[in-house]
DRENKE-818680 format. One record per residue: x, y, z of N, C-alpha, C, O, CB in turn; residue number from 1. Coordinates in pm, whole numbers, plus 50000, padded with zeros to 5 digits. Each point is the difference from the previous one (the first is absolute). Glycine has a CB too. Layout:
N
<r <X,Y,Z>,<X,Y,Z>,<X,Y,Z>,<X,Y,Z>,<X,Y,Z>,NUM>
...
This chain:
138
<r <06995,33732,83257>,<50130,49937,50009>,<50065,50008,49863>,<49945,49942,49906>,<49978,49903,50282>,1>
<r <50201,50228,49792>,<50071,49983,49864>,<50100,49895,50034>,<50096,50008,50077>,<49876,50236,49827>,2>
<r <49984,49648,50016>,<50079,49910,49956>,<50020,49942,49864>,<49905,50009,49921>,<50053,49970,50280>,3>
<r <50167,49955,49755>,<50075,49982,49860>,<49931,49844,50027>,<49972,49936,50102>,<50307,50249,49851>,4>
<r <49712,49795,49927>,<49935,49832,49997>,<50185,49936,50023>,<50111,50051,49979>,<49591,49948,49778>,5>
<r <50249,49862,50296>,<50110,49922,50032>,<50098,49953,49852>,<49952,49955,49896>,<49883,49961,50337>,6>
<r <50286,50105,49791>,<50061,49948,49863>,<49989,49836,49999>,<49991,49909,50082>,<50191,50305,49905>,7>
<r <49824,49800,49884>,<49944,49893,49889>,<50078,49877,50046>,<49937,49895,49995>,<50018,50269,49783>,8>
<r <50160,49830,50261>,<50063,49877,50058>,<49916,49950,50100>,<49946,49890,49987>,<50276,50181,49970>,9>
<r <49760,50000,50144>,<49913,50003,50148>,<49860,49956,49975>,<49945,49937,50090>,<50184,50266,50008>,10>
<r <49816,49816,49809>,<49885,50025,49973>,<49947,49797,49973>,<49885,49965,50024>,<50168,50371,49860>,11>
<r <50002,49613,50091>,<49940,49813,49991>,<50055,49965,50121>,<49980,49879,50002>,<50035,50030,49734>,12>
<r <50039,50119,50361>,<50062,49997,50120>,<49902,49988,50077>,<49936,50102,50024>,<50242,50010,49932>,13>
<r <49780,49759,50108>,<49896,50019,50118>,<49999,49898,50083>,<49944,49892,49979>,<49919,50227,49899>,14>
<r <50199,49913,50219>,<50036,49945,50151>,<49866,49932,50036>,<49886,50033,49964>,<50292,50166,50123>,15>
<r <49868,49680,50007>,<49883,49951,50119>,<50032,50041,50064>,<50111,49949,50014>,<49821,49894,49974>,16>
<r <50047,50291,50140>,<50040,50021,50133>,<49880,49997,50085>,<49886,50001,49954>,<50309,50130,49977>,17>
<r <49826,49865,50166>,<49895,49955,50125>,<50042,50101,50135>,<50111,49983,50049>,<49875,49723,49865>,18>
<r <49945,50374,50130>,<49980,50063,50157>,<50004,49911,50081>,<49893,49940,50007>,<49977,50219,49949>,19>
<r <50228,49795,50128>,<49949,49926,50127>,<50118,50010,50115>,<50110,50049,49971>,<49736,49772,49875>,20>
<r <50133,50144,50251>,<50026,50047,50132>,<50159,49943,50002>,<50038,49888,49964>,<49687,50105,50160>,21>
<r <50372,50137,49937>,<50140,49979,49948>,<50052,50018,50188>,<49926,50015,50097>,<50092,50115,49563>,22>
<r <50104,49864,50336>,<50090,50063,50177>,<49964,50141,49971>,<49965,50051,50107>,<50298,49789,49951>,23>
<r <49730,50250,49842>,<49987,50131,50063>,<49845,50085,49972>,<49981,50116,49964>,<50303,49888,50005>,24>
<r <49650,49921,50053>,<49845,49998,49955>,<49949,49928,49901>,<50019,49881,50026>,<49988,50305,50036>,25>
<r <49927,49831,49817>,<49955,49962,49888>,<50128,50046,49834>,<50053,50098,49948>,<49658,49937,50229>,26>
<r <50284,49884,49814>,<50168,50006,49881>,<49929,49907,49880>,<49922,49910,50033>,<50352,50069,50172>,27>
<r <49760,50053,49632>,<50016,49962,49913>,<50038,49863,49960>,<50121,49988,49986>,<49890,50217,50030>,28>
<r <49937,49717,49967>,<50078,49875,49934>,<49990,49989,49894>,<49923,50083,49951>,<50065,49812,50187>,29>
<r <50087,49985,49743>,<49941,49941,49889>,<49975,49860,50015>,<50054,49930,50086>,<50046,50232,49789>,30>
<r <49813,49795,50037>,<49942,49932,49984>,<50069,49853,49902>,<49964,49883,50012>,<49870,50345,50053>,31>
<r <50241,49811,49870>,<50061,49941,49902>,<50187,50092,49966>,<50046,50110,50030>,<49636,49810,49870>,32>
<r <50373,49953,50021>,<50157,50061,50014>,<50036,50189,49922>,<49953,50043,49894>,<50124,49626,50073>,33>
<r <50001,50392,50113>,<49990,50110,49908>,<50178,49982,49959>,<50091,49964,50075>,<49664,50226,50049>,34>
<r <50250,49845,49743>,<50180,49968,49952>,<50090,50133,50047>,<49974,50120,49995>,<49960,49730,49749>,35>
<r <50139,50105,50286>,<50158,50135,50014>,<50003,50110,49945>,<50080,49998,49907>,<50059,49857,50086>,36>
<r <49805,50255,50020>,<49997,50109,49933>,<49883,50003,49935>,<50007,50033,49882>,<50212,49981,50106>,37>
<r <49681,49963,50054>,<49826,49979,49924>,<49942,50139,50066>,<50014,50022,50121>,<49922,49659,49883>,38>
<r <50019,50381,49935>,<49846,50112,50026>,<49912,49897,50107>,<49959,49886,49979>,<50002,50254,49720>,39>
<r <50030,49930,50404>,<49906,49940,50084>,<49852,50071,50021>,<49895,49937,50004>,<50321,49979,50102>,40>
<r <49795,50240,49908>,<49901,50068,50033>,<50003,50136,49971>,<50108,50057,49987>,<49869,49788,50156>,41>
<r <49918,50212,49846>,<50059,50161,49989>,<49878,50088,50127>,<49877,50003,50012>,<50221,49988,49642>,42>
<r <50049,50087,50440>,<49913,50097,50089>,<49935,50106,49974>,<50060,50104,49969>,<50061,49835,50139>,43>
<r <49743,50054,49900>,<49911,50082,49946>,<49945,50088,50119>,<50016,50005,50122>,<49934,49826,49684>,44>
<r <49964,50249,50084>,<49906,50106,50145>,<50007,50152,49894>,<50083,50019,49911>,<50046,49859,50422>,45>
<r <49766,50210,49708>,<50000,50135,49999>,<50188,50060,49966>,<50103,49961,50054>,<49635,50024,50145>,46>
<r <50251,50074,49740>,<50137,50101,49998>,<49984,50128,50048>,<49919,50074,49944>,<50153,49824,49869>,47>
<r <49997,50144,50291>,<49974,50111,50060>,<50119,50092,50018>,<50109,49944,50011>,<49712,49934,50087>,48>
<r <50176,50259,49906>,<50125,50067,49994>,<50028,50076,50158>,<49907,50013,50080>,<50055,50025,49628>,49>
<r <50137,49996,50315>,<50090,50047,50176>,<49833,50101,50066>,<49937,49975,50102>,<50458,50101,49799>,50>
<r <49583,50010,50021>,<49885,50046,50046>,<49857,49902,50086>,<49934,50014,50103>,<50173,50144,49687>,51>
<r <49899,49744,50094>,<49853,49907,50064>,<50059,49938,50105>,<49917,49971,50086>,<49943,49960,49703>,52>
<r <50277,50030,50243>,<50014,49907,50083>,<50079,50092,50121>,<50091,49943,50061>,<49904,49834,49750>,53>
<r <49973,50360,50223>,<50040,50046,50131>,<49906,49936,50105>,<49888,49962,49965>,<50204,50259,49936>,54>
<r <49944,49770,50206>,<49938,49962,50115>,<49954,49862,50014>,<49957,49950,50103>,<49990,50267,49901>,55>
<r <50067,49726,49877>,<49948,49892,49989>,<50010,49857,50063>,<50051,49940,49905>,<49952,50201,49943>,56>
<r <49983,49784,50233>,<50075,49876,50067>,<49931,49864,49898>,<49884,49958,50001>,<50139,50163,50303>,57>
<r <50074,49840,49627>,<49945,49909,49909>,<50109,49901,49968>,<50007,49978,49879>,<49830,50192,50029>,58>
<r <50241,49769,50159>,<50093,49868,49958>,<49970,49958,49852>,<50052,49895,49962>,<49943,50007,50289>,59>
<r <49958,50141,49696>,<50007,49887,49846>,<50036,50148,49899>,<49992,50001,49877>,<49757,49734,50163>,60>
<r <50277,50344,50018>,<50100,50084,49887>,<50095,49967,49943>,<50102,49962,50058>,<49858,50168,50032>,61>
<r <50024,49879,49737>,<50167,49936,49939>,<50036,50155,49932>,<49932,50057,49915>,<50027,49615,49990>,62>
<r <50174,50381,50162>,<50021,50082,49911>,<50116,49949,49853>,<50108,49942,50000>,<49822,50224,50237>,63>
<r <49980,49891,49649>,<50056,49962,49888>,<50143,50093,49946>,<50102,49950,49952>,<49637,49961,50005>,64>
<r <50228,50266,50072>,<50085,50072,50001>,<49986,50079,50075>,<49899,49988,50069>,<50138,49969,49771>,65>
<r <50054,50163,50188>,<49954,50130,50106>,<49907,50083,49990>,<50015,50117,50033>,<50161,49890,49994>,66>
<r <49729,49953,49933>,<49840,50060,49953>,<49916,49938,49974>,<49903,50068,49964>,<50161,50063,49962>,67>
<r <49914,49717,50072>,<49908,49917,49963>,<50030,49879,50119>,<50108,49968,50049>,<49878,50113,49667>,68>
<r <49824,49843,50321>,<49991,49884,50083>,<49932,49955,49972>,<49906,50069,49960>,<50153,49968,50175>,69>
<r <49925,49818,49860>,<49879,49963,49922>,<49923,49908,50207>,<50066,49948,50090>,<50071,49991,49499>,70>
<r <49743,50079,50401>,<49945,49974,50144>,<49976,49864,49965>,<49910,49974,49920>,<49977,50252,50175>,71>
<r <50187,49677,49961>,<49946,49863,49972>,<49920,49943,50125>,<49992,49877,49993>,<50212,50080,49845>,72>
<r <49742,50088,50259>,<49903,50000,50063>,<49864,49864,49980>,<49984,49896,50064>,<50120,50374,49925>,73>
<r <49827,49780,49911>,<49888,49924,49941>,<50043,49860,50019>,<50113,49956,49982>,<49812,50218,49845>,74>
<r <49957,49755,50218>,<50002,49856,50023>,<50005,49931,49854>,<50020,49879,49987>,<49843,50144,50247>,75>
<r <50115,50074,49648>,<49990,49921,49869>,<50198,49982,49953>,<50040,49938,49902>,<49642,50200,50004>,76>
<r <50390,49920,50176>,<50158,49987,49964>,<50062,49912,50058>,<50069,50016,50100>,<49948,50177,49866>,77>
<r <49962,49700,49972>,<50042,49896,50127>,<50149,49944,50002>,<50049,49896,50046>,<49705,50022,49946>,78>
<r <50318,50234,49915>,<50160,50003,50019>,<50013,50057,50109>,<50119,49995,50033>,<49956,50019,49756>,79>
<r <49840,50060,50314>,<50008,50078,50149>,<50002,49893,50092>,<49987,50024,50120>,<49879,50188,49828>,80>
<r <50157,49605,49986>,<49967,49938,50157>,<50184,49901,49967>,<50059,49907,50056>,<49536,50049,49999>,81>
<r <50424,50108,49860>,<50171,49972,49980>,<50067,50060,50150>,<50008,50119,50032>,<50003,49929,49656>,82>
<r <50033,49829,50393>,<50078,50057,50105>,<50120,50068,50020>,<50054,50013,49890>,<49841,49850,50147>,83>
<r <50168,50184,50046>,<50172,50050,49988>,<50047,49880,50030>,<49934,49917,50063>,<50091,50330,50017>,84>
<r <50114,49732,49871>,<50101,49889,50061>,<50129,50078,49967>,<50018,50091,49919>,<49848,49660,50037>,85>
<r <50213,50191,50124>,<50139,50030,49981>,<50064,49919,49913>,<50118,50024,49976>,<49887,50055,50224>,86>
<r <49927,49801,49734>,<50068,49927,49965>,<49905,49939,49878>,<49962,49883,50004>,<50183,50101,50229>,87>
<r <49812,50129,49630>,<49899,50000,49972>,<49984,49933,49867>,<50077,50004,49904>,<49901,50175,50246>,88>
<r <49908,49759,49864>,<50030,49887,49830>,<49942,50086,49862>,<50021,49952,49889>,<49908,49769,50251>,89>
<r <49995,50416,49876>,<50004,50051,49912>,<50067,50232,50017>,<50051,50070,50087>,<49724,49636,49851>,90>
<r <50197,50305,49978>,<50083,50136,49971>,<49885,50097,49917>,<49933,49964,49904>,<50341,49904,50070>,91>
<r <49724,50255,50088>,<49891,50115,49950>,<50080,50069,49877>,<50116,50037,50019>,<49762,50023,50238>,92>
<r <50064,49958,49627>,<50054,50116,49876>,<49886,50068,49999>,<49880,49975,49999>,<50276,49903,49834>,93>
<r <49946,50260,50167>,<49883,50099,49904>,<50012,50003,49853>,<50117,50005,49960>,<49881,50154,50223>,94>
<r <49925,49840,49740>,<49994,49998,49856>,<49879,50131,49983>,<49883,50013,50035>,<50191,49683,49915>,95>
<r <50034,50392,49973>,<49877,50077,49914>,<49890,50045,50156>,<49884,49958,50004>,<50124,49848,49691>,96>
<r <50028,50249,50376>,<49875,50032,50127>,<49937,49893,50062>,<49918,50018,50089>,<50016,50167,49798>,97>
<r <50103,49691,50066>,<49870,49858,50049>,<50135,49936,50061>,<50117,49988,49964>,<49635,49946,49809>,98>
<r <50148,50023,50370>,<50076,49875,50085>,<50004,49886,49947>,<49886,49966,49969>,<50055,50113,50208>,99>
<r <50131,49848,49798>,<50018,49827,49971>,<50091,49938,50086>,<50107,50058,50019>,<49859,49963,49747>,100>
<r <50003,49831,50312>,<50053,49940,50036>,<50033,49876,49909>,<49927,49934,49925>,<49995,50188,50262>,101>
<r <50201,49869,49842>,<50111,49893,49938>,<50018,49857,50106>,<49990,50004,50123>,<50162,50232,49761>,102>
<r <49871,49669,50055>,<50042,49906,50086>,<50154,50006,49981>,<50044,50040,49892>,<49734,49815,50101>,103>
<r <50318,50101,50120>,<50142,50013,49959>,<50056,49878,50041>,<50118,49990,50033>,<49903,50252,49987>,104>
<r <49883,49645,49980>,<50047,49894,50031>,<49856,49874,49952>,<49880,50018,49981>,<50315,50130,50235>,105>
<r <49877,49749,49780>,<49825,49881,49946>,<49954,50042,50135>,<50048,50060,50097>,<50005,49655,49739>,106>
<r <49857,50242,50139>,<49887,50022,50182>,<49884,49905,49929>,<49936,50016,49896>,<50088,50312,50239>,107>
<r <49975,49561,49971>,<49889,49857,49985>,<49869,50046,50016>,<49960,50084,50081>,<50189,49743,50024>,108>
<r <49808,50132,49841>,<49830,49956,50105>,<50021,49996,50100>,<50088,49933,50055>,<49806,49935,49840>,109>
<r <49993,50238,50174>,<49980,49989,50126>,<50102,50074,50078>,<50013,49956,50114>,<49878,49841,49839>,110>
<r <50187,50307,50015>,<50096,50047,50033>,<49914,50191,50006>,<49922,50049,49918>,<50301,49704,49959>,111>
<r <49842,50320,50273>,<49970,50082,49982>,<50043,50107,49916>,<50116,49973,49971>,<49828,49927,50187>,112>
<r <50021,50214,49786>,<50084,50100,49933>,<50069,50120,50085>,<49935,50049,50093>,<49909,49891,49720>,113>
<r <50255,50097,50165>,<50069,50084,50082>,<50103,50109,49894>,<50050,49981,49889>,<49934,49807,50326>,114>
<r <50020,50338,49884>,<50100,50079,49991>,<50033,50093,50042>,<49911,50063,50058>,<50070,49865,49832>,115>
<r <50146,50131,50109>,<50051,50084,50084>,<49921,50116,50030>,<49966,50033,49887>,<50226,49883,50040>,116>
<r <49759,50165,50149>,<49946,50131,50020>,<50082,50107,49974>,<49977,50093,49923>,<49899,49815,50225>,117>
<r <50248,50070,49938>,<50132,50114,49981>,<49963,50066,50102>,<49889,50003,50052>,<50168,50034,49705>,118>
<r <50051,50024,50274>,<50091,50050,50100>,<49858,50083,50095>,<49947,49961,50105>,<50345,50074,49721>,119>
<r <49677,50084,50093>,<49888,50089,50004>,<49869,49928,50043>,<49958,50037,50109>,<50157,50099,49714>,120>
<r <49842,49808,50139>,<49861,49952,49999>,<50052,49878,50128>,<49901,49949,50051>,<49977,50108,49639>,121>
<r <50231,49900,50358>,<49985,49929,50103>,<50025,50045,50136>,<49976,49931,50099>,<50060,49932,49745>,122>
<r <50021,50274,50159>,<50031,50076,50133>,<49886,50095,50053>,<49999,50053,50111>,<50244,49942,49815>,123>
<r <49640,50021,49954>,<49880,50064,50009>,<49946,49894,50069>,<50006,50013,50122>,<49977,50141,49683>,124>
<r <49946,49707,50137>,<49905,49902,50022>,<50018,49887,50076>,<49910,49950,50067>,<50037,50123,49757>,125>
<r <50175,49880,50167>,<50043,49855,50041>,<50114,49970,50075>,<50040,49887,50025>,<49864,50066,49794>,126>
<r <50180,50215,50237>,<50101,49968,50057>,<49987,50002,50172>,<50070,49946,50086>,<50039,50139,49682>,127>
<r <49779,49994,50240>,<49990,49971,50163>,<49904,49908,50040>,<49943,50018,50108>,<50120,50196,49933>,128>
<r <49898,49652,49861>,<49909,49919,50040>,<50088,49890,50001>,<49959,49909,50071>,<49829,50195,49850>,129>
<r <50349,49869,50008>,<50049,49927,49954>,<50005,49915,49856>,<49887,49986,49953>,<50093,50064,50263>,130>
<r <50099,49907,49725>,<49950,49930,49880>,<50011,49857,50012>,<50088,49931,50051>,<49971,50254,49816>,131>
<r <49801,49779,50058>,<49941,49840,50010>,<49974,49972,49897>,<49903,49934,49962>,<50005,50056,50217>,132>
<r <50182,50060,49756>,<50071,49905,49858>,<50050,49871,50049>,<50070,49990,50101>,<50028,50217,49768>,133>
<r <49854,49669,50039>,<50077,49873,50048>,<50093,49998,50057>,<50005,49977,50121>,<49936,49953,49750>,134>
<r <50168,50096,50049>,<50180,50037,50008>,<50029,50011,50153>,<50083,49943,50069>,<49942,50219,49694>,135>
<r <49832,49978,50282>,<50007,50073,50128>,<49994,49917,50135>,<50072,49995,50100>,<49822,50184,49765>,136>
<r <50001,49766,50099>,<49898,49929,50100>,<50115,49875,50005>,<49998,49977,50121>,<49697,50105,49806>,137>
<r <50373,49852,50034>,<50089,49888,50049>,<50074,50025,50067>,<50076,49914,50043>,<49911,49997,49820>,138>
């Protein structure tokens, strides 16, 4: 796996989040308050290029650019249990090839983490099942 160590801001940054059972399976929470625009997590996994990932059926593909994905797959990324919402309390950057999630709003304790998938990734996965994003489900 080539990866850049995390920048130095990010780096004393360390979340309580917790796996546990959400409306659209198993979803992300925290544990404690995260502030308005705080580093929450970064999506990790293998980096793989258009070649490794022909044929491949793997939902936790992030593409970073038009030649690079990093497979966030692995149960050790536990930015892969971040749900979609339409109405989402945090926001994905690419920096430098590496996924980071942002919060774009306070989000309490005990609050799940969320964000948009986009357009693409929801007409592949989630558009003929429906979406059960909170927002959705009311």
């Amino acid at each position: 796996m080539n990866r850049l160590p995390l920048p130095k801001k990010y780096q004393s940054v360390a979340r309580r989040l917790r796996v546990r059972r959400a409306a659209a399976g198993l979803g992300l929470f925290t544990e404690a308050l995260i502030e308005s625009g705080g580093f929450v997590v970064e999506y990790s996994g293998p980096v793989l290029g258009v070649a490794d990932i022909r044929g491949m059926q793997n939902k936790y593909l992030f593409q970073t650019n038009p030649r690079r994905y990093v497979d966030g797959r692995s149960r050790w990324n536990v930015a892969r249990y971040i749900n979609h919402s339409c109405v989402p309390n945090c926001e994905v950057r690419i920096l430098r090839g590496r996924i980071y999630i942002f919060s774009i709003c306070r989000i309490a304790a005990g609050t799940e983490l969320t964000y948009d998938y986009g357009e693409e990734y929801f007409r592949a996965f989630i558009g003929s099942h429906g979406c059960r994003c909170r927002g959705c489900l009311r």
